[in-house]
C-alpha positions as CSV (number, residue, x, y, z in Angstrom):
1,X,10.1,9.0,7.0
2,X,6.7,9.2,7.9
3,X,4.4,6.8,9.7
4,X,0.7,5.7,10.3
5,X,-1.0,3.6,12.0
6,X,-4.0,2.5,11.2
7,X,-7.5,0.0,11.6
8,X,-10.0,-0.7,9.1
9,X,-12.1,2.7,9.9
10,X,-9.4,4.5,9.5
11,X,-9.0,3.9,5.5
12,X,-10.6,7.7,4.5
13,X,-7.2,8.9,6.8
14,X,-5.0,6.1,4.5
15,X,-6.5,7.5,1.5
16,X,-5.7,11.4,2.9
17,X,-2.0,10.1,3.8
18,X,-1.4,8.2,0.7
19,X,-2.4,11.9,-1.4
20,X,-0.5,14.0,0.9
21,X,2.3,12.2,0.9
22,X,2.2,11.7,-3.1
23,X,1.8,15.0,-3.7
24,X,4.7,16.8,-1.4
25,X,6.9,13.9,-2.9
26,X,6.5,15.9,-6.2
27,X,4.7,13.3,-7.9
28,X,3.1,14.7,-11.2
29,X,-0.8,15.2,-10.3
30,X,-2.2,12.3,-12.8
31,X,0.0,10.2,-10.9
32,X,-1.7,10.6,-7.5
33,X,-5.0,8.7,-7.8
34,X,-3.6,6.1,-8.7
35,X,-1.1,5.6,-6.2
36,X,-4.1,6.3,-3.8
37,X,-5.7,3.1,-5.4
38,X,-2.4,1.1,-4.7
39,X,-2.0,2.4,-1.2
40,X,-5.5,1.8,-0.8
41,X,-5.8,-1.9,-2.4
42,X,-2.7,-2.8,-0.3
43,X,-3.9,-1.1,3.2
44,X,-7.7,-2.6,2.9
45,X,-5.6,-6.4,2.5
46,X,-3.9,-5.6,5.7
47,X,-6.7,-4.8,7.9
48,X,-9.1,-7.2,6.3
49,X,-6.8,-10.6,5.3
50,X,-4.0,-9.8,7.7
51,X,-4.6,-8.6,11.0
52,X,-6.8,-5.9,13.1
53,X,-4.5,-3.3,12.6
54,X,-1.8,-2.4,10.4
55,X,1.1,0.4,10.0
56,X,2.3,2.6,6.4
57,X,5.5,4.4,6.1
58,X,6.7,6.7,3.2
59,X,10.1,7.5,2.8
60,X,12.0,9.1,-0.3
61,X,14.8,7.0,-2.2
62,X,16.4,8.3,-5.5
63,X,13.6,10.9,-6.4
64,X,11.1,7.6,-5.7
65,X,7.9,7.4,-3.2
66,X,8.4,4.4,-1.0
67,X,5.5,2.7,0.8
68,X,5.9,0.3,3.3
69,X,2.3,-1.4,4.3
70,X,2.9,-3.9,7.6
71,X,0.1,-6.3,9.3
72,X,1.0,-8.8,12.1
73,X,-1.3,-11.4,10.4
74,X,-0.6,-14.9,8.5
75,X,-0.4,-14.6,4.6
76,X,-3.5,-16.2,2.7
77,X,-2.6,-17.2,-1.2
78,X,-4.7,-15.0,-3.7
79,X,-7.9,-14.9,-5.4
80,X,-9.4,-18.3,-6.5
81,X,-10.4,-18.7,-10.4
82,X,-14.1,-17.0,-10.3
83,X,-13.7,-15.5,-7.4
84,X,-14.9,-12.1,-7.1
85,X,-12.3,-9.5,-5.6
86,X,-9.3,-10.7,-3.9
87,X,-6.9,-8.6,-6.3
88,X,-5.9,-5.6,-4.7
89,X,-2.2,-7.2,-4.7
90,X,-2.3,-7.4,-8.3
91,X,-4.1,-3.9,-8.8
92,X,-0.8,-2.5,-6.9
93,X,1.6,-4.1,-8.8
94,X,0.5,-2.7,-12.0
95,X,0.5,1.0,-10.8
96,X,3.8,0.5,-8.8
97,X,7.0,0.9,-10.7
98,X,8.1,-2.2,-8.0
99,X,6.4,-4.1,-5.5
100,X,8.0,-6.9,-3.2
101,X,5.7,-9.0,-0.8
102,X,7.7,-10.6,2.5
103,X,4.7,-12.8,4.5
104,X,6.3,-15.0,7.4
105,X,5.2,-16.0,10.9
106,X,6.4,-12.4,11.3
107,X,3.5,-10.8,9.3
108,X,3.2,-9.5,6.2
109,X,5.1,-6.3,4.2
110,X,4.2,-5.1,1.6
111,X,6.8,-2.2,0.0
112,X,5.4,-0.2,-2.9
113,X,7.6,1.9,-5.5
114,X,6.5,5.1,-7.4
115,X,8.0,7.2,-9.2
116,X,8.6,10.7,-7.6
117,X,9.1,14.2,-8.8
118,X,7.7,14.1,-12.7
């Protein structure tokens, strides 16, 4: 398992993780930008909508990429019809194979799978 912490000025470093870690998991190269995007779309939420800072861990499980995206802020409902932005949570879940969303008084986690080794 790997970890990062992270802020908001930190996202080029998220970005740098996210392909790193995509790419020693054996995930087939046209598969990589776009889990940056998810990983990215789910980190930028954290530090901007959830709280100042915000943690990422990758693990493996069953050949996957598992991404675990933590902030200790309070969940805010989704993008408002016309609104502009706001759907980084949806961008996610279509280039995940699975995503679940946990948002309490406890924060919010977000865990992310992708498929692994092509």
């Amino acid at each position: 398992m790997k970890e990062l912490r992270f802020r908001l000025p930190d996202l080029p470093q998220v970005r740098q993780f996210a392909e790193d870690e995509g790419r020693a998991a054996g995930m087939p190269e046209e598969s990589v930008g776009d889990f940056v995007i998810a990983v990215n779309e789910v980190a930028t939420n954290a530090v901007t909508h959830g709280a100042d800072h915000a943690f990422l861990r990758t693990w493996a499980a069953s050949g996957d990429l598992v991404v675990e995206i933590h902030d200790d802020g309070v969940w805010k409902p989704g993008p408002m019809p016309g609104s502009v932005g706001g759907m980084g949570l949806w961008v996610a879940r279509l280039l995940s194979s699975e995503l679940t969303l946990r948002a309490g008084s406890g924060g919010s986690t977000v865990i992310m799978r992708f498929p692994g080794k092509g």
